[in-house]
One Martini backbone bead per residue (centre of mass of N, CA, C, O) as a GRO file, in nm:
protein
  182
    1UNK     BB    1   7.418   9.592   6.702
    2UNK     BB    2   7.802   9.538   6.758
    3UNK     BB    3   8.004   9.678   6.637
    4UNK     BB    4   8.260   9.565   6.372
    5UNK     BB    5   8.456   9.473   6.144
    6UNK     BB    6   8.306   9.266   5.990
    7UNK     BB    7   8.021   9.459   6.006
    8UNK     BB    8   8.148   9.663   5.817
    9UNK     BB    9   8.315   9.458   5.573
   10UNK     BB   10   8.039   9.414   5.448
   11UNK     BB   11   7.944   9.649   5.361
   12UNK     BB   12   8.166   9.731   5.185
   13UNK     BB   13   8.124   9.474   4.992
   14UNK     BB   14   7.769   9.577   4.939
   15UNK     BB   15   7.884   9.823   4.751
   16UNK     BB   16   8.084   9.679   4.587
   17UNK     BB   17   8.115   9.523   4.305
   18UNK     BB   18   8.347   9.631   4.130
   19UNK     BB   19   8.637   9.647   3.918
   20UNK     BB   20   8.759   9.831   3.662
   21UNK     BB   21   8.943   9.762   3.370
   22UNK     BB   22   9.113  10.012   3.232
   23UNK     BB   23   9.413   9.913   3.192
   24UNK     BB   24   9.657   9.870   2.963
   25UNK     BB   25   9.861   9.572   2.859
   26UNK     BB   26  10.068   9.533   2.541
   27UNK     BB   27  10.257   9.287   2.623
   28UNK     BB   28  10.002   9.093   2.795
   29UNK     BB   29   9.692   9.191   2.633
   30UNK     BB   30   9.586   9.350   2.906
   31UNK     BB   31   9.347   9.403   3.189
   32UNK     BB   32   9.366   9.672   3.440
   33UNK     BB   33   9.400   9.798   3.789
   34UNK     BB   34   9.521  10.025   3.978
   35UNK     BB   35   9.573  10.148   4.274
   36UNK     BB   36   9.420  10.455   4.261
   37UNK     BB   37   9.127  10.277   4.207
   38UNK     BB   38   9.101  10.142   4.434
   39UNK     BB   39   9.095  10.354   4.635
   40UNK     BB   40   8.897  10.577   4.526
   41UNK     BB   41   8.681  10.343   4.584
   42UNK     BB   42   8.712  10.232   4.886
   43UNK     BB   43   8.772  10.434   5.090
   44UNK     BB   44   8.533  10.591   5.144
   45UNK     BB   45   8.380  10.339   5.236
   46UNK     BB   46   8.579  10.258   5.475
   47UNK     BB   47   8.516  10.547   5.635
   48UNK     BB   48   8.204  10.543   5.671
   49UNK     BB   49   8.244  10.258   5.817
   50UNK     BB   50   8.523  10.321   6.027
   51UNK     BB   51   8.765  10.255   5.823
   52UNK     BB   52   9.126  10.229   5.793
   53UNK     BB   53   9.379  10.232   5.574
   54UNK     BB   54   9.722  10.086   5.531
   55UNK     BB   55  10.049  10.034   5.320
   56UNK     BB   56  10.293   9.926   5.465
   57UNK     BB   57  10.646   9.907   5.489
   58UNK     BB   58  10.868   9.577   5.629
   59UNK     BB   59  11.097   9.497   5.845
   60UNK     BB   60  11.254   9.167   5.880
   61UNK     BB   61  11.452   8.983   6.089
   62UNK     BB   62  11.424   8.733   6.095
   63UNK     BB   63  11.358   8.704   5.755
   64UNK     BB   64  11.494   8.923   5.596
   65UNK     BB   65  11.215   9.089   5.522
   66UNK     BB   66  11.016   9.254   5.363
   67UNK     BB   67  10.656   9.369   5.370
   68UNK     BB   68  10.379   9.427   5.226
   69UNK     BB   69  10.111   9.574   5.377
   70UNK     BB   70   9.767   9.555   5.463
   71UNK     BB   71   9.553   9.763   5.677
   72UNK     BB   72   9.236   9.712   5.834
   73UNK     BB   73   9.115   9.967   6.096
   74UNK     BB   74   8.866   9.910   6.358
   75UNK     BB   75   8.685   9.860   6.653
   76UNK     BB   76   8.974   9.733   6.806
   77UNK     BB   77   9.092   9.615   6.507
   78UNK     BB   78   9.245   9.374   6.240
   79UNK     BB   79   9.328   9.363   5.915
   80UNK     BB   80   9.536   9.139   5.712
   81UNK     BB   81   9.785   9.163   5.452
   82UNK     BB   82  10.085   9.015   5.305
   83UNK     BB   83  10.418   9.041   5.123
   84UNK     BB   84  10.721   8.920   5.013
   85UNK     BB   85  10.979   9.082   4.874
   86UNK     BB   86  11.196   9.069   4.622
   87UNK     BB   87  11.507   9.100   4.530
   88UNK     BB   88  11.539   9.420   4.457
   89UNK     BB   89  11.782   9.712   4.323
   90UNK     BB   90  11.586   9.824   4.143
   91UNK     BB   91  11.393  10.100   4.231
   92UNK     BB   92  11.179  10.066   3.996
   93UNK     BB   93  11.097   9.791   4.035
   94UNK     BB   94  11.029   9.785   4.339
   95UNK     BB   95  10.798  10.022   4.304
   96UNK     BB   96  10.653   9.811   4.107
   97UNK     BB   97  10.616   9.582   4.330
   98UNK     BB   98  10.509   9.747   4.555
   99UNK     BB   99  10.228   9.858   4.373
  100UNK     BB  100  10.109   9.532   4.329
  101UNK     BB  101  10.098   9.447   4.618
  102UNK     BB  102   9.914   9.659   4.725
  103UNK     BB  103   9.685   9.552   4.561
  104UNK     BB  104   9.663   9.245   4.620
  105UNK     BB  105   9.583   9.269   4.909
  106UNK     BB  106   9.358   9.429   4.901
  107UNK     BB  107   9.197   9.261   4.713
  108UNK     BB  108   9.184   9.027   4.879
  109UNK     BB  109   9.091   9.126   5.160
  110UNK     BB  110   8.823   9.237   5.005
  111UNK     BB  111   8.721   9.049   4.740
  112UNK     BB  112   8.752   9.154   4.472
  113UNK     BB  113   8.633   9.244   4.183
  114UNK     BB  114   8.721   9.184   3.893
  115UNK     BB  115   8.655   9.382   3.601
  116UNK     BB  116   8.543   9.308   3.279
  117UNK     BB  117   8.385   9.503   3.061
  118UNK     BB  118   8.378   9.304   2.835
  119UNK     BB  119   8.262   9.050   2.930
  120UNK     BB  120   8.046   9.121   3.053
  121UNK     BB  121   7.909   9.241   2.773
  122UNK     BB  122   7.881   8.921   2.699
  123UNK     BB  123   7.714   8.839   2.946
  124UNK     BB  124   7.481   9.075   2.997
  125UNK     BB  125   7.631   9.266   3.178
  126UNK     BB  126   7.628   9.514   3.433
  127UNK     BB  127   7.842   9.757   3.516
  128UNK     BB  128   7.920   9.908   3.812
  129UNK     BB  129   8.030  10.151   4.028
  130UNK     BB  130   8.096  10.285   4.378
  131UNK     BB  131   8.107  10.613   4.397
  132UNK     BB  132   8.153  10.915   4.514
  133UNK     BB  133   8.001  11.155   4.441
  134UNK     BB  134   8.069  11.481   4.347
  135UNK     BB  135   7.889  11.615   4.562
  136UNK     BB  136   7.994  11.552   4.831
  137UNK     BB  137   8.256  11.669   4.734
  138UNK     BB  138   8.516  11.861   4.791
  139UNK     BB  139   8.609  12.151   4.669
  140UNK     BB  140   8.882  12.266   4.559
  141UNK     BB  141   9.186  12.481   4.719
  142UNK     BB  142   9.423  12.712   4.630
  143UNK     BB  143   9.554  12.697   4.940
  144UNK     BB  144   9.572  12.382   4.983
  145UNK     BB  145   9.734  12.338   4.761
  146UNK     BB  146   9.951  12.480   4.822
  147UNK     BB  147  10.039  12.384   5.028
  148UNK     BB  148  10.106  12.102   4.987
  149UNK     BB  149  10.368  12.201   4.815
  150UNK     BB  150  10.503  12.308   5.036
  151UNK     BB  151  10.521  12.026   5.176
  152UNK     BB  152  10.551  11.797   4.983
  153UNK     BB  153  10.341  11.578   5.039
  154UNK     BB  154  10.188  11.298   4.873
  155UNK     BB  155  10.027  11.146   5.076
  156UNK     BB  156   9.827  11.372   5.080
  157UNK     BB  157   9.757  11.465   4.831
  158UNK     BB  158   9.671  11.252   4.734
  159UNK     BB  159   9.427  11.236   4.902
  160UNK     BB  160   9.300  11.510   4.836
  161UNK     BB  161   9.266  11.430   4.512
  162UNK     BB  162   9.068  11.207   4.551
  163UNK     BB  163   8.821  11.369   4.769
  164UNK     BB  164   8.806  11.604   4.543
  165UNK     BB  165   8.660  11.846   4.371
  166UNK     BB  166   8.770  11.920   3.976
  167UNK     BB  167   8.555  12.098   3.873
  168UNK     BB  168   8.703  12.378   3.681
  169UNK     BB  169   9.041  12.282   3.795
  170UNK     BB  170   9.263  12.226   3.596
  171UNK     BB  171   9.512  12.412   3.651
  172UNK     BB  172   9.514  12.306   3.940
  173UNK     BB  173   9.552  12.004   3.914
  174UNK     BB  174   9.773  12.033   3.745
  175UNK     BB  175   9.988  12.181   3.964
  176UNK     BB  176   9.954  11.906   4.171
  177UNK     BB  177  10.078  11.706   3.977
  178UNK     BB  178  10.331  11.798   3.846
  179UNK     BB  179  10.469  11.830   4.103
  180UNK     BB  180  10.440  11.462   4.155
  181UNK     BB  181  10.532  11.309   3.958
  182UNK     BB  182  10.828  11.208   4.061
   0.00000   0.00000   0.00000
């Protein structure tokens, strides 16, 4: 069979079960998964099938509007979801709305199950995440995580961040976090 955009994103799906909402919001007093859960999650098995997914914003002149996308591309195709973003001047609203709708491209786009663990525990479901073991992930390394601090790159950081594994690098980890905290 022909490798494709589509029989690759079979697969991707096959393979997530859904996302666990770990995240709770007391305001209202539901539970959520936030976007580094959803990438942690989907990105490795994306990137095993062959697809690379990037979450860009784009200012659009005809209709003098942002836009958040996913495109998730492989196989000299690509797949997207778009929302366009509402006018706010508010830089931390922003944010949070730039982070809000890539959540929800990302989620729409590959149909993801949001899976409310209390939930499935009263219809008597076992829910899985299948995630990357720490075994196959690399150990992170002190040289390494310099070096991203001296480039201050966040989006390598976190890349790095989920890729690896950190287990008994908790000092290594905390000097990583805390340097891209804002």
């Amino acid at each position: 069979m022909e490798k494709s955009i589509d029989s690759a994103l079979l697969k991707v799906q096959k393979e997530i079960v859904g996302i666990v909402k770990e995240n709770k919001n007391p305001y209202f007093k539901s539970a959520y998964f936030d976007i580094n859960k959803v990438l942690s999650v989907v990105r490795p098995i994306l990137n095993k099938h062959g697809l690379l997914i990037s979450q860009p914003t784009r200012f659009e002149k005809e209709s003098g509007r942002t836009l958040v996308y996913t495109i998730i591309v492989g196989y000299d195709e690509f797949r997207d979801a778009n929302l366009a973003l509402p006018d706010i001047s508010d830089p931390q609203k922003l944010g949070s709305c730039i982070t809000y709708y890539r959540r929800y491209t990302l989620v729409g786009l590959l149909a993801l199950e949001a899976l409310d663990d209390d939930g499935n525990a009263a219809a008597g479901k076992v829910v899985e995440v299948k995630e990357i073991p720490k075994e196959t992930k690399p150990k992170a390394k002190s040289s390494e995580v310099s070096a991203l601090i001296k480039k201050d790159d966040a989006d390598k950081a976190r890349n790095y961040f989920t890729q690896h594994d950190w287990t008994g690098l908790d000092k290594l980890k905390n000097k990583l976090t805390s340097h891209f905290k804002n």
